[in-house]
Residue frames as qw, qx, qy, qz and C-alpha x, y, z in Angstrom:
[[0.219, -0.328, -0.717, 0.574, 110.24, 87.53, 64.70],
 [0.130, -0.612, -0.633, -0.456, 107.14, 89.10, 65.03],
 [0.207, -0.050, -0.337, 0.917, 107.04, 92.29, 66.64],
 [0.123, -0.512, -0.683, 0.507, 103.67, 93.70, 68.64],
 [0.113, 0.812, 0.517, 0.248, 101.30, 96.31, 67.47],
 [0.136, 0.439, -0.094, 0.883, 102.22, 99.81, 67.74],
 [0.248, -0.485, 0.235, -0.805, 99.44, 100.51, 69.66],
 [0.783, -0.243, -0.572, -0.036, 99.17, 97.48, 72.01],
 [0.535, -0.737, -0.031, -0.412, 98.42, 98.09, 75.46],
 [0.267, 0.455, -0.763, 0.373, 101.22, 97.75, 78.09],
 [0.670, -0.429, -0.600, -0.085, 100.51, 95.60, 80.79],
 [0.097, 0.770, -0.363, 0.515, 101.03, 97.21, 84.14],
 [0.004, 0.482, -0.720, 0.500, 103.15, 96.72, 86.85],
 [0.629, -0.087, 0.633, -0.443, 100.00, 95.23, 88.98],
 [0.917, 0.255, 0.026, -0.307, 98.66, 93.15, 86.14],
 [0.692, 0.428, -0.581, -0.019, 101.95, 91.30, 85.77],
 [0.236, -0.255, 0.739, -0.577, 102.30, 90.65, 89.49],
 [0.827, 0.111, 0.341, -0.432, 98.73, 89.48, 89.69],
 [0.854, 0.395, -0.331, -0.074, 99.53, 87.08, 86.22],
 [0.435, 0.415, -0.753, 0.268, 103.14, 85.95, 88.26],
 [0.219, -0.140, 0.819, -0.511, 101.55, 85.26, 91.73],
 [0.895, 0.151, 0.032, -0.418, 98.32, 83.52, 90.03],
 [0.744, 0.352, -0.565, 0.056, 101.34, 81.07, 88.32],
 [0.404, 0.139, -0.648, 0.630, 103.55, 80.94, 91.55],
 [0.476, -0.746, -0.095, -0.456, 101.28, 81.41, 94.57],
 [0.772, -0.425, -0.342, 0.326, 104.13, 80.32, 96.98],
 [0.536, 0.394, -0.069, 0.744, 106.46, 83.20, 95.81],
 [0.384, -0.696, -0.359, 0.489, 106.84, 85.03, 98.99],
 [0.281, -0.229, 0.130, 0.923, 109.04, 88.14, 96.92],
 [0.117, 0.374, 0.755, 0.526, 105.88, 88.23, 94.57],
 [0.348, -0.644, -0.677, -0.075, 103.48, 88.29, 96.81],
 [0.346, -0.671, -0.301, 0.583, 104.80, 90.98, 98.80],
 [0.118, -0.003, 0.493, 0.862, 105.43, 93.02, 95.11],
 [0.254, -0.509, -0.685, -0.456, 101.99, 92.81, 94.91],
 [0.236, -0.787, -0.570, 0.002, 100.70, 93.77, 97.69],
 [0.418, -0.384, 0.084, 0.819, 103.56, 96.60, 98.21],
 [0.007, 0.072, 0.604, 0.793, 102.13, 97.59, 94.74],
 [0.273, -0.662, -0.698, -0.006, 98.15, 97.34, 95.86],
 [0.537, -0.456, -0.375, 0.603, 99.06, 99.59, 98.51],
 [0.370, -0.227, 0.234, 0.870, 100.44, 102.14, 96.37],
 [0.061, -0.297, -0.544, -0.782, 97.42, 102.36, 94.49],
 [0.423, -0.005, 0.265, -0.867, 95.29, 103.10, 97.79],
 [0.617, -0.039, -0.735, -0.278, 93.58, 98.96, 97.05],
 [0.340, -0.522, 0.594, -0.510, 92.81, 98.63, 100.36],
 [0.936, -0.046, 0.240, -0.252, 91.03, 95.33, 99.86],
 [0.874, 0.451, -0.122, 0.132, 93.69, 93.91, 97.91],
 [0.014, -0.754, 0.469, -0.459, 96.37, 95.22, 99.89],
 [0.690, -0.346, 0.411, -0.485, 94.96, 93.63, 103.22],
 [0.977, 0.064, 0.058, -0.194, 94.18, 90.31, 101.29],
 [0.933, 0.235, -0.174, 0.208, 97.96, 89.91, 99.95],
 [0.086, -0.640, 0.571, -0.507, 99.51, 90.88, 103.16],
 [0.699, -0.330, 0.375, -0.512, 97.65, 88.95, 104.92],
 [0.988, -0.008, 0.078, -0.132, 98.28, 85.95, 102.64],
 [0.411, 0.690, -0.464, 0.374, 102.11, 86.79, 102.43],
 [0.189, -0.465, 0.629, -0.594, 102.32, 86.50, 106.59],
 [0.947, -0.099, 0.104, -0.287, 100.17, 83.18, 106.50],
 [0.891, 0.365, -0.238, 0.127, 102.40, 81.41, 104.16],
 [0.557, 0.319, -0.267, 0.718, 105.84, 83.03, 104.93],
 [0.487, -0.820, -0.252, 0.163, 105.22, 83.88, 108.94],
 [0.663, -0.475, 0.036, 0.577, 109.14, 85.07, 108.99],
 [0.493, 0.311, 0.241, 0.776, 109.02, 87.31, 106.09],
 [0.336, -0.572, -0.399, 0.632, 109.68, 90.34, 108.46],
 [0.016, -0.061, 0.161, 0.985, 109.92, 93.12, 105.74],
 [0.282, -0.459, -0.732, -0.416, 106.09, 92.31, 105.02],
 [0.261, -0.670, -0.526, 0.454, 105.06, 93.38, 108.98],
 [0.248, -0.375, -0.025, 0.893, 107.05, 96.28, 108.55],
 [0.266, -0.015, -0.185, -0.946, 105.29, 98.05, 105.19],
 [0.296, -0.597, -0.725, -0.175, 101.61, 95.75, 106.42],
 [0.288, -0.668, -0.506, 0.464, 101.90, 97.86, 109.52],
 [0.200, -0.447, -0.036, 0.871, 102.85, 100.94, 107.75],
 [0.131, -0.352, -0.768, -0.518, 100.05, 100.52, 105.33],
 [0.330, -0.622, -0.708, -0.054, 97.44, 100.06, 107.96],
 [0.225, -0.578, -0.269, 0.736, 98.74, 103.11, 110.50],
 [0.128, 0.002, 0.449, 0.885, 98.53, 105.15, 106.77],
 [0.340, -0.233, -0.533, -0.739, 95.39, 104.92, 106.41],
 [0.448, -0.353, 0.183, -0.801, 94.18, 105.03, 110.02],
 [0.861, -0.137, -0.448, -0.199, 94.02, 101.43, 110.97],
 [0.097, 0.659, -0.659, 0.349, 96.21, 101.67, 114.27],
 [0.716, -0.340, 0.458, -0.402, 95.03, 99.45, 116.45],
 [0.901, 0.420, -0.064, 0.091, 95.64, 96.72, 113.29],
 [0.456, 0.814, -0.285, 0.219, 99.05, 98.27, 112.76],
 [0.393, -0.696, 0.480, -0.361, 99.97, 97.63, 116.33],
 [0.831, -0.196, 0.489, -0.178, 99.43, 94.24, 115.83],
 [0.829, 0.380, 0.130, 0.389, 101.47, 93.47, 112.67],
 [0.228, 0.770, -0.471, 0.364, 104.34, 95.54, 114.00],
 [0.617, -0.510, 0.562, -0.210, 104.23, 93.27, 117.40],
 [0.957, 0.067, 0.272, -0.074, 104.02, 90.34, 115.24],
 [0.672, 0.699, -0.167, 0.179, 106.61, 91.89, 113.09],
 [0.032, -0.743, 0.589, -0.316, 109.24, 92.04, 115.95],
 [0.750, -0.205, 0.622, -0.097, 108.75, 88.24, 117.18],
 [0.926, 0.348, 0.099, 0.104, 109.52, 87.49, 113.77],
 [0.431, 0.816, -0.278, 0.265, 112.62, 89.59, 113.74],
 [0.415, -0.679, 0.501, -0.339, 113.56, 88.13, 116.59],
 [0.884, -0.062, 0.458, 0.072, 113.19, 84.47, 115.46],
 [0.757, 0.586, -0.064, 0.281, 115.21, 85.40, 112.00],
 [0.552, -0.400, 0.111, 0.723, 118.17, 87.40, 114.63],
 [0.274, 0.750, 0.285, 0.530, 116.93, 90.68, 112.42],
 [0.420, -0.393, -0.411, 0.707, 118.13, 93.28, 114.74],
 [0.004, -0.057, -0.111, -0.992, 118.24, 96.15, 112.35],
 [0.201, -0.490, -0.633, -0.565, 114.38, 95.08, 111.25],
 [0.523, 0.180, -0.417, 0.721, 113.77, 94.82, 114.58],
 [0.442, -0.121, 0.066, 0.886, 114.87, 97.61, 115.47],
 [0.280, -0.098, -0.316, -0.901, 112.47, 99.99, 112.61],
 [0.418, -0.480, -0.706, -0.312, 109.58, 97.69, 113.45],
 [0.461, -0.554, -0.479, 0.501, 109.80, 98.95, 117.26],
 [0.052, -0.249, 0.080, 0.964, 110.46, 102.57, 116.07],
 [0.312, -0.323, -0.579, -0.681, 107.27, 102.41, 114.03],
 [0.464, -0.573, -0.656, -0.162, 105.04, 100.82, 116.38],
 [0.323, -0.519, -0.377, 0.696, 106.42, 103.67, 119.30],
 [0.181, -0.017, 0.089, 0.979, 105.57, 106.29, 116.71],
 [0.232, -0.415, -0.804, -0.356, 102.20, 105.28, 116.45],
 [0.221, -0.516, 0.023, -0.828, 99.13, 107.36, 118.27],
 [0.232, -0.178, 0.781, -0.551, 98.10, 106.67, 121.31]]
């Protein structure tokens, strides 16, 4: 078995996301890895884009509102933020999320006026 170069380059964290949600663009856990991961690097376009296409596909996948909206309030988008924490409690409400909820309504009351 052939074993890799010493000094071959690791691939990181985003570049295997991007390489697993290019193969699997339905993967709803992916997609939100990615864009959870975007985020993290301050990507704002790239962030935005695979939130945005995470809550198209997969309307009910409530943990997505929750860090889209706490992305966008981060970084001074509130009015945005407001609106993917409202959206993020009518989904928790069609999945019977209470707890989510719950945090999504505590976020979107901490928010600035």
């Amino acid at each position: 078995m052939a074993t890799p170069p010493q000094n071959a380059p690791q691939k990181s964290r985003r570049s295997k996301l991007e390489e697993f949600v290019a193969a699997h663009p339905g993967d709803a856990f992916a997609r939100y890895g990615l864009a959870i991961e975007c985020a993290g690097q301050n990507d704002v376009p790239a962030a935005v884009e695979n939130f945005d296409k995470l809550l198209a596909a997969s309307p009910d996948y409530v943990s997505g509102y929750f860090q889209y909206g706490q992305f966008l309030a981060r970084i001074a988008r509130v009015a945005e933020a407001r609106d993917v924490f409202t959206k993020g409690i009518a989904a928790a409400r069609r999945t019977g999320d209470q707890h989510a909820e719950s945090e999504i309504a505590s976020a979107l009351a901490s928010l600035p006026a």
